[in-house]
N, C-alpha and C positions, 0 to 999 in steps of 0.2 A: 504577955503581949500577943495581940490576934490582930493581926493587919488585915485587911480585905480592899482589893483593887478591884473598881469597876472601869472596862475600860468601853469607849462608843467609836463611833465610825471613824471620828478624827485617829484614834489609835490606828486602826488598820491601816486608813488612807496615808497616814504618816508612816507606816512599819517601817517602810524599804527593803527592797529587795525580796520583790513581789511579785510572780508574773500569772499572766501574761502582763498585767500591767497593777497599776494601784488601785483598790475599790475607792469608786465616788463615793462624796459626800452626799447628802440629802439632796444640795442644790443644783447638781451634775446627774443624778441618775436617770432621772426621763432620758433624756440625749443619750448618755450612756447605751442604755436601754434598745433605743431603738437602731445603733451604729452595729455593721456588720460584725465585732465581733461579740454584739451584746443578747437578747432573748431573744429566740426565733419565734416565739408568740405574742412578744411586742412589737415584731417589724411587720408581722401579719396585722395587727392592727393598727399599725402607724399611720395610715389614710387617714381613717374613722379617727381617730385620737387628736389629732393633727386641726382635724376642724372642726373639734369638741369647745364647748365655752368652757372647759375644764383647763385648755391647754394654757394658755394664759397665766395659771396657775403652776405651771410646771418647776418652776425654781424653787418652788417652794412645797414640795413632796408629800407629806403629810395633806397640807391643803389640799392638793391636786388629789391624791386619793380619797379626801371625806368626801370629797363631791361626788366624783365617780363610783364610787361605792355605796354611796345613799342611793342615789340617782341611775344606774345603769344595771343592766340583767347582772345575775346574780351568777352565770353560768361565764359569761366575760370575766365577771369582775374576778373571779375564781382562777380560771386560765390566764390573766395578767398576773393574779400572787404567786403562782406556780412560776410562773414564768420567771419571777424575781427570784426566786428559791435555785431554778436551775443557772440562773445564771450566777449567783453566787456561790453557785459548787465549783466552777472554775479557779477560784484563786487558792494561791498555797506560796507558800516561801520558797523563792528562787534558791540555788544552789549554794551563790556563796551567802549561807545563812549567818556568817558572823557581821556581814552590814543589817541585818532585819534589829529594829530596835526593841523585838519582842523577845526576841534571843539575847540583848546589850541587857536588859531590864532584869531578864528570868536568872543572865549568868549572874548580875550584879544581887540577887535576893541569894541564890546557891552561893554564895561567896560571902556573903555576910551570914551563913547557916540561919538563914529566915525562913527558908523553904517550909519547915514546920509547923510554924504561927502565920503562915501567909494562904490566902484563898484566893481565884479568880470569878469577877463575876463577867459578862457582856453583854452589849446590847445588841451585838452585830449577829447578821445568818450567816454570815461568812466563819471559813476554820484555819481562818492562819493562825492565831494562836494556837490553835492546838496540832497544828501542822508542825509548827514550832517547836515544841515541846513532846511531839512524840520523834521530831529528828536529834534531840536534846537526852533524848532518853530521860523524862524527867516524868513520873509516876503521878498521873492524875486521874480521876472519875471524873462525868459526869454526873451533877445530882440528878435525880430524875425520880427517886422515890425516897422515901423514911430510910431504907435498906442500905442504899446506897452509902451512905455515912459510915458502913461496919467496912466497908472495903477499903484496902490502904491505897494512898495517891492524895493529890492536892485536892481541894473540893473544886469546881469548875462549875459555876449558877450557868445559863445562858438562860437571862430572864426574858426574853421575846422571840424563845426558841431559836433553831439551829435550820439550815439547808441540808443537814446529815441528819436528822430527825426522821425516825422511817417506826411504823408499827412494829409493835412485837413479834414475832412470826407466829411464837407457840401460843398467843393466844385470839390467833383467828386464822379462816381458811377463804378467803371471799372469791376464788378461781370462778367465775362464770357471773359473777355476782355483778351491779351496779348500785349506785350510791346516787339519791339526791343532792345538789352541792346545796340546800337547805338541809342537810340533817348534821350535825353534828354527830361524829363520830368518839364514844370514848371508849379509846383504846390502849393499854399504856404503852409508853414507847421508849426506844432502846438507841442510842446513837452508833451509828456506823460509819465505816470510811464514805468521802466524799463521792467515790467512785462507785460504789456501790449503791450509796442513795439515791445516785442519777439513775444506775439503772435498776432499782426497786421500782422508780415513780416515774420508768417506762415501759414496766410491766401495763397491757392492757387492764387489768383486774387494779390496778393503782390508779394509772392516767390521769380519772376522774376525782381524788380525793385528794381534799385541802391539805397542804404542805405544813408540815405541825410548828408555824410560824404567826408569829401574830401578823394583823394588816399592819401594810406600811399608812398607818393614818395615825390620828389624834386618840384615837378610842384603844391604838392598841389589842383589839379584842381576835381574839381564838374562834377557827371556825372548825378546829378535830381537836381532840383532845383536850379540850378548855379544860378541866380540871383537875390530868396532872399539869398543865402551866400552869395553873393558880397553884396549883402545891408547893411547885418548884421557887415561886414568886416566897410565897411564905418563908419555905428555908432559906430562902438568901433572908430577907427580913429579919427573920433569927440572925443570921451570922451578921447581920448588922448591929442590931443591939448586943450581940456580945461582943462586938468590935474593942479595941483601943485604938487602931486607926486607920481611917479609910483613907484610898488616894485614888482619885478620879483622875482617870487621863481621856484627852478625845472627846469630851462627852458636853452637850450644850445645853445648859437651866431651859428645862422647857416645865411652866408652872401647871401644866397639864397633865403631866407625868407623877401625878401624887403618889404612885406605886412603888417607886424610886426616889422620891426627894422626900416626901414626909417620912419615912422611917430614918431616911440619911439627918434630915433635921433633927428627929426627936433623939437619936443617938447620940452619947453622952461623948463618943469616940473624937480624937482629931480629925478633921477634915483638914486635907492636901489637894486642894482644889489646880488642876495645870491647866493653863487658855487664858483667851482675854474673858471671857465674859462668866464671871463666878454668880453662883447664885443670888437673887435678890435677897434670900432671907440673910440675917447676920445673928452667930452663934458665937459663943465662946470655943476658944479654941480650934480655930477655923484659920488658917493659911493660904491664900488666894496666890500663885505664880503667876502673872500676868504675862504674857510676851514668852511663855516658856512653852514647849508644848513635849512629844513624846522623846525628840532625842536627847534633849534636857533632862527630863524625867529619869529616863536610866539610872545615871547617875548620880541623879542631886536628891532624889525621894530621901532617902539613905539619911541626909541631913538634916532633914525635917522631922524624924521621926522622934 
């Protein structure tokens, strides 16, 4: 048995017991964004934004960035993904970590000795689950190169990178240096505490470089280290096709996203689908929970499997 959970924003936004508060969904984050305790570099452009023909599109996140990002400097648009990156360094699981239902999930796989056969993938820049799990004392990597796989811990994919995603140190020195936010940087990268990657990428010599996160759009696309995420995108890929069963929490059929649903499709694995709204495609051995979402999950995966 090789289980593989991919969990999306509905996971976190559902965790509980989360502060300072619970991360927004897709259709919350503009506002989010721009309220006092949201990005200091999106309240600075909250004017200009505010009475962009983009804004209109704000419930709908994705849309609202393909525009803005086709269409607006390339030095903004840069300083607004940054901006999302530092503001999702702020959250982490609250104290009493026994209501967080990342902890109900992780106790209930440790208690059925699944931890073994079990991997994590996400979609979110956020680190509660792994907040989670290192207050848990519970032995995981992140993937982030071939290597990575020889080290012992659960595997952890973060397929549209991480907020904690900061360059290697030992291999570069860029003190006095500047960066066009057209250049593409490859450099490989190493995950760190939350607290630390705010202030890596508030080092002057950082400031200016793209946050090792894909755009919050449709395209998904990498603007530093595009090619280990493509890597990283691969090994989860792998760990799919060797799956026997996935269980997607949080996460919404977007038929856009082929990077993530066509190898979920072509896998021969059970699909544990939890939300109202499951994929259009329809597969053998496929489980759709409707009306159920992560604190159901917890407990009920178990029976599905």
């Amino acid at each position: 048995m090789k289980i593989v959970f991919l969990f999306g924003a509905g996971a976190s936004y559902g965790s509980g017991s989360v502060v300072p508060r619970e991360p927004p969904l897709g259709a919350d984050l503009f506002d989010r964004l721009i309220q006092a305790d949201g990005s200091k570099m999106w309240r600075t452009y909250e004017r200009v934004l505010k009475k962009s023909e983009y804004y209109q599109n704000r419930g709908d996140f994705e849309k609202f960035f393909d525009d803005f990002a086709r269409n607006e400097n390339v030095i903004t648009v840069q300083q607004l993904h940054n901006g999302i990156a530092d503001y999702f360094t702020q959250f982490e699981c609250a104290p009493n970590i026994e209501e967080n239902n990342y902890y109900k999930l992780i106790s209930n796989i440790r208690d059925n000795d699944l931890l073994k056969v079990s991997s994590f993938s996400s979609l979110n820049y956020d680190c509660i689950l792994e907040d989670v799990m290192i207050k848990m004392k519970i032995s995981y990597k992140d993937v982030l190169e071939k290597s990575s796989f020889d080290n012992e811990g659960l595997n952890l994919f973060k397929i549209h990178g991480s907020c904690n995603y900061v360059f290697s140190s030992k291999n570069w020195n860029v003190q006095g240096a500047s960066f066009s936010p057209n250049i593409n940087l490859e450099i490989s990268v190493m995950a760190v505490g939350r607290e630390e990657a705010f202030e890596f990428y508030s080092k002057s010599y950082a400031s200016g470089l793209w946050r090792v996160m894909s755009l919050y759009n449709s395209l998904k696309e990498f603007k530093s280290s595009r090619k280990t995420m493509e890597k990283i995108q691969v090994f989860w890929q792998n760990e799919i096709e060797e799956a026997t069963h996935i269980v997607v929490i949080g996460t919404r059929f977007m038929p856009h996203d082929e990077h993530i649903w066509a190898p979920i499709y072509e896998s021969d694995a059970k699909l544990i689908f939890y939300g109202d709204d499951g994929p259009s495609f329809k597969k053998e051995n496929m489980k759709i929970i409707e009306n159920e979402y992560f604190d159901s999950s917890c407990a009920s995966f178990i029976n599905h499997l």
